[in-house]
Steps between C-alpha positions, in 0.01 A plus 500: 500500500546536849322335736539502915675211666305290722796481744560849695845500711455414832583901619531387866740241471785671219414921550787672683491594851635814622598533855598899475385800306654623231399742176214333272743526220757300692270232634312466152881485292686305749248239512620200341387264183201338612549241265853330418427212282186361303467125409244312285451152542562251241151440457414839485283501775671624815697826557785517799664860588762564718399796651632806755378401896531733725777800488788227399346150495431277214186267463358265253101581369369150256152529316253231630297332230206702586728826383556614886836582597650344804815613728746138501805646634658812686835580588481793693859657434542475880728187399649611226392251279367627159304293307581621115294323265268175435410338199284176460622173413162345449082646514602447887822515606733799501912547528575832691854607610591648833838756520648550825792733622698329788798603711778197531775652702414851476470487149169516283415259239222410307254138452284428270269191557240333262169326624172356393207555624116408394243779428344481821798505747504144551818315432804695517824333373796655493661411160880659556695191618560474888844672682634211668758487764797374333488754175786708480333836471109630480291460195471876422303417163188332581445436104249597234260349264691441182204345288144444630489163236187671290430182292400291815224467702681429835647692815819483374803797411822535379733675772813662574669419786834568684673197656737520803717238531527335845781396757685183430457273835625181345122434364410429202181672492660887556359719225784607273353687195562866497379819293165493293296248405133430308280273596127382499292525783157425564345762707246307683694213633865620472620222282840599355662410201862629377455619126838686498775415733591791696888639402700766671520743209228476390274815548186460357307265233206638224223254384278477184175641703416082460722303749805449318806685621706650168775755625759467781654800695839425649712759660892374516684521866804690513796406725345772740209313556328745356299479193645670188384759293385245147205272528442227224165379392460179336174389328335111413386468168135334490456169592890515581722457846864631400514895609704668229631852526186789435697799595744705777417791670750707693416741748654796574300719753172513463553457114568206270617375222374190294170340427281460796219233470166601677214253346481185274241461261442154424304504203737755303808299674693807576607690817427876533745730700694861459802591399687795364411654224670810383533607846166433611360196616240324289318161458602256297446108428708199477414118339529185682523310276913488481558802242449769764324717231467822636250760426453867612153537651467883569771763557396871548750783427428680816458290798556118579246249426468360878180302587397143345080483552372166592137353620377174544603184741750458215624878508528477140662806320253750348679802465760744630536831665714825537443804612518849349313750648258277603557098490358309169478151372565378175234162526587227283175277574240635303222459694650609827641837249099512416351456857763750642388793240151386570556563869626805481221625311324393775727643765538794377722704609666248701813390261699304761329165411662160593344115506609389824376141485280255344313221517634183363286540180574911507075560508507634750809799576572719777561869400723795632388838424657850606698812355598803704240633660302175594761217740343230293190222554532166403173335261381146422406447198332226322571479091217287430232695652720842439362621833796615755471621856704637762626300797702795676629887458873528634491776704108544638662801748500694156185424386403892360793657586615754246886377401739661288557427119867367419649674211832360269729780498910538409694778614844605409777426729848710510654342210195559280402120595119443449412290792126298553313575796120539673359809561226489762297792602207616744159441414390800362822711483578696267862379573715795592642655843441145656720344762681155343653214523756326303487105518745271356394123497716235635667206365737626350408241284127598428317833352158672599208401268148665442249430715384509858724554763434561844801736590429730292144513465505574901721806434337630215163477701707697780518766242891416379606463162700138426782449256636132447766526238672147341847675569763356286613164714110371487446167339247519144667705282787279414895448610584892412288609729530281722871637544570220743286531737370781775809410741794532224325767310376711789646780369254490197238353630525771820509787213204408349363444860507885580465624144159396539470693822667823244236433279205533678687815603502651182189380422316705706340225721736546808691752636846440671397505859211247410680183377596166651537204420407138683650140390419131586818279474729611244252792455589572876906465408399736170356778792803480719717483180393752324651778793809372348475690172280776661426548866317804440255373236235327763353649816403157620616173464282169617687145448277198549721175487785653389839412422768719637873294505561317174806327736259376775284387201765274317581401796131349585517382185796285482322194740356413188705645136844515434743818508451516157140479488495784743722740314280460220218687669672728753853540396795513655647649829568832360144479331340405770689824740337784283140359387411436878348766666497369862936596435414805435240646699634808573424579157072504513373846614124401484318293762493156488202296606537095463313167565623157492309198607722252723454197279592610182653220269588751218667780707614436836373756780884574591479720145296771687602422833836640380400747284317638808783491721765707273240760427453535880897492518525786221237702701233481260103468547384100412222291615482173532223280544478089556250256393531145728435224291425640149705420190584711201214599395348597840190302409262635834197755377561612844839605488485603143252782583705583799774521270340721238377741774847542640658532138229791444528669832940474446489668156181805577747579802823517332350689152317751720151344372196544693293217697298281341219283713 
């Protein structure tokens, strides 16, 4: 079935380069995707991949038509310009979107910005209306592709955009429309045409896959100028123009409450979304037609249904997805339900499987493969011939390298709790005596899945053994466990936290003096936290990212949610006084090691900078280390395998372990 692609990556141009040594494990697992996003063009005939260039640039690779692939664009990171995805519009013409993180008075913020571009280079338009002079702030949303108008042959797309309204000079021609808007651009010669005028509340609009716009976001003001809590959806029947009411969500948190629309499907006339069922989430279906008919899809007992699959220009609906102990699909197409299986007869062994995108007549589909022990590849395949190749591996650094299996595991916390988790260990170990590490995801709002991940698979290959509990406070396993959230439930969520740490105690796969545990974002919070409940537990404590003063972090976030949007996630004042562990420093006993990068969006680089300086205050041992320019995720190869090297070197030092080259 499989046959080798005619198109080999262009190694030179996208392979990491590293300008200082560091361990082969660290250089091989810090190394970054190669590949971030795979198009197909309508026709079938052309593939475009955004791809990794050197240690933190982004580039654009399109097939030629004689199967070659050709380097079109590269953004070298040194600008901090990412370019995040590309999808074609035509056989010849692609949209791509560029993210930025800019500093506007000492403070960072983020642009997005949308342009086309043709399949050799040539004619680059930027589609994300022009910042002019008068506008009363920056365009922070350059907009996104709403509906690529399947059913015609042209150039043209259906897109979101943000208007900013300009200054009134006594003109009549100052631009006054404000908030989001749709409408139709062609993305060869720029012509514009309003489909939906633009309104302040309104937040974001949901097509039928074919051009016609059917449901309407709008999120109400509130006499704070902030935007409240509720947002109402509206919906068009077909054929109509009147928006009648569809549904209201209310957010509380990271949780809500209501029907939320995802996807129309235009020839079943209903809308698909999730909503509460029993306590967990689940999909259900609604009719347009003006009885609202509503119809549970799937609901699971145990864990929320979560992820709507589409494919196609369209992105029709062909199944949905929730994950267990691994993540499934329930298809409802039954020939994409019978290709799947097929594949992964195929791919055996490899049971994450995903269509990432199609052609325009779905002949021709391109194919994600992975599980565990393999970071994925992505396949073309062709359903008329049956004959699929492979157009790139993820990670080529690990090409042979002998990773660790993941295994689903629960342990018992203190109050007899069963709690989910991942239980990674050494190649070859027999699992016992084994230094560890304990590592809580971040979010909160989010849980660790099955499959590859680079973190861990770096330590296990180091010889550690990994935990990754879903303490109680992760998202997936409905409201009750959810408890809130990480930040009001901290106290539960920071039990579970160490009683993972306890377990591989008792278990016989670490001793006492052997155990630490390491945390990106909240993860980072959850390994400062966690010396709260019991400073003794961990010999070692690494916090990438971290949060560390719930007060610093409502305030950051009150430039853009109200008070009471902000309670709902972090609490109140005395809330946010005993679940911050930069207030109460004095309290952590093992050495700290963190790393923030000084242009992250999601976590501001004061959070370690000040959990830094009141462990120094309280006299105790911390590192801290800086990355200029990088974001969040600290998206440099470079600096990633620094990173790992450092984390390694930190936690054989402090747990008395010996060197490892």
């Amino acid at each position: 079935m499989h046959k080798p692609f005619r198109a080999a990556l262009l190694a030179a141009s996208i392979m990491p380069v590293y300008a200082h040594a560091q361990s082969e494990d660290a250089r091989k697992f810090g190394a970054r995707e190669i590949v971030r996003d795979v198009s197909i063009s309508p026709d079938g005939k052309r593939i475009a991949m955004v791809v990794a260039s050197g240690t933190r640039g982004t580039g654009l690779v399109v097939s030629t038509p004689d199967g070659k692939l050709k380097p079109i664009l590269n953004y070298t990171g040194a600008d901090e310009i990412e370019l995040t995805g590309c999808s074609w519009s035509t056989g010849e013409r692609l949209v791509c979107t560029l993210f930025a993180i800019l500093s506007r008075d000492g403070t960072l913020t983020g642009r997005s910005r949308l342009f086309a571009i043709n399949a050799d280079g040539s004619n680059v338009r930027e589609l994300s209306p022009p910042q002019t002079y008068g506008q009363l702030y920056e365009q922070s949303y350059g907009g996104g592709i709403l509906d690529w108008l399947p059913d015609e042959q042209g150039s043209a797309v259906l897109m979101l955009r943000q208007y900013v309204p300009e200054q009134g000079t006594g003109t009549l021609v100052a631009q006054n429309r404000e908030g989001i808007g749709v409408e139709r651009i062609d993305t060869v010669t720029l012509k514009r045409r309003n489909v939906e005028v633009a309104k302040a509340t309104a937040a974001d609009f949901i097509t039928d896959g074919h051009g016609l716009t059917r449901v309407m976001a709008t999120r109400p003001l509130l006499g704070t100028g902030y935007f409240g809590n509720d947002v109402a959806y509206k919906y068009r029947r077909a054929g109509g123009k009147d928006w009648e009411p569809l549904s209201t969500v209310t957010y509380s948190g990271y949780q809500f409450n209501g029907f939320l629309p995802y996807a129309v499907d235009r020839d079943l006339n209903v809308v698909y979304g999730f909503d509460n069922a029993d306590g967990r989430q689940a999909l259900f279906k609604i009719a347009l037609d003006g009885s609202l008919k509503r119809e549970l899809v799937l609901a699971r007992p145990d864990v929320d249904v979560d992820g709507l699959v589409r494919i196609g220009r369209q992105q029709r609906v062909v199944g949905v997805s929730y994950s267990t102990d691994r993540r499934e699909v329930s298809y409802f197409d039954p020939q994409i339900k019978a290709l799947t299986a097929s594949l992964a007869k195929a791919l055996k062994g490899m049971p994450i499987l995903a269509v990432t995108d199609a052609s325009g007549d779905e002949k021709k589909l391109v194919i994600f493969a992975g599980n565990d022990i393999d970071p994925g590849h992505y396949y073309l395949l062709d359903r008329d011939t049956k004959q699929m190749a492979e157009i790139s591996t993820v990670r080529p650094e690990l090409a042979g390298a002998a990773l660790a299996s993941v295994k689903a595991i629960k342990y018992k916390a203190a109050d007899g709790t069963e709690v989910p988790a991942y239980l990674t260990l050494p190649p070859g170990s027999d699992g016992k005596n084994l230094p560890a590490i304990v590592m809580p995801h971040g979010g909160p709002s989010a849980r660790d899945e099955w499959g590859f991940d680079w973190l861990s698979q770096f330590f296990a290959a180091r010889g550690y053994a990994v935990i990754q509990p879903n303490y109680r406070g992760s998202s997936g396993y409905g409201e009750k466990w959810f408890k809130g959230n990480g930040f009001r439930s901290w106290k539960a969520a920071m039990g579970d936290v160490n009683d993972a740490g306890r377990w591989l105690i008792a278990q016989g796969i670490t001793s006492p003096d052997k155990l630490a545990i390491v945390g990106w974002s909240y993860g980072g919070y959850a390994a400062l936290q966690s010396s709260m409940l019991d400073p003794d537990l961990f010999k070692a404590i690494v916090a990438i990212a971290p949060v560390t003063d719930l007060e610093k972090l409502a305030d950051d976030m009150k430039t853009g949610s109200s008070d009471g949007q902000v309670r709902d996630i972090v609490g109140n004042g005395a809330l946010q006084q005993e679940a911050s562990p930069a207030k109460h420093a004095e309290q952590i006993k093992a050495p700290v090691l963190l790393f923030h990068g000084d242009k992250d969006l999601n976590v501001a680089i004061a959070q370690s900078e000040l959990m830094a300086s009141r462990l120094r205050g309280a006299g105790k041992g911390v590192e801290f280390v800086e990355y200029k320019g990088l974001d969040h995720q600290l998206d440099d190869s470079e600096v990633r395998a620094q990173m790992l090297d450092r984390i390694d070197r930190f936690l054989r030092s402090n747990m008395k372990l010996p060197a490892k080259p």
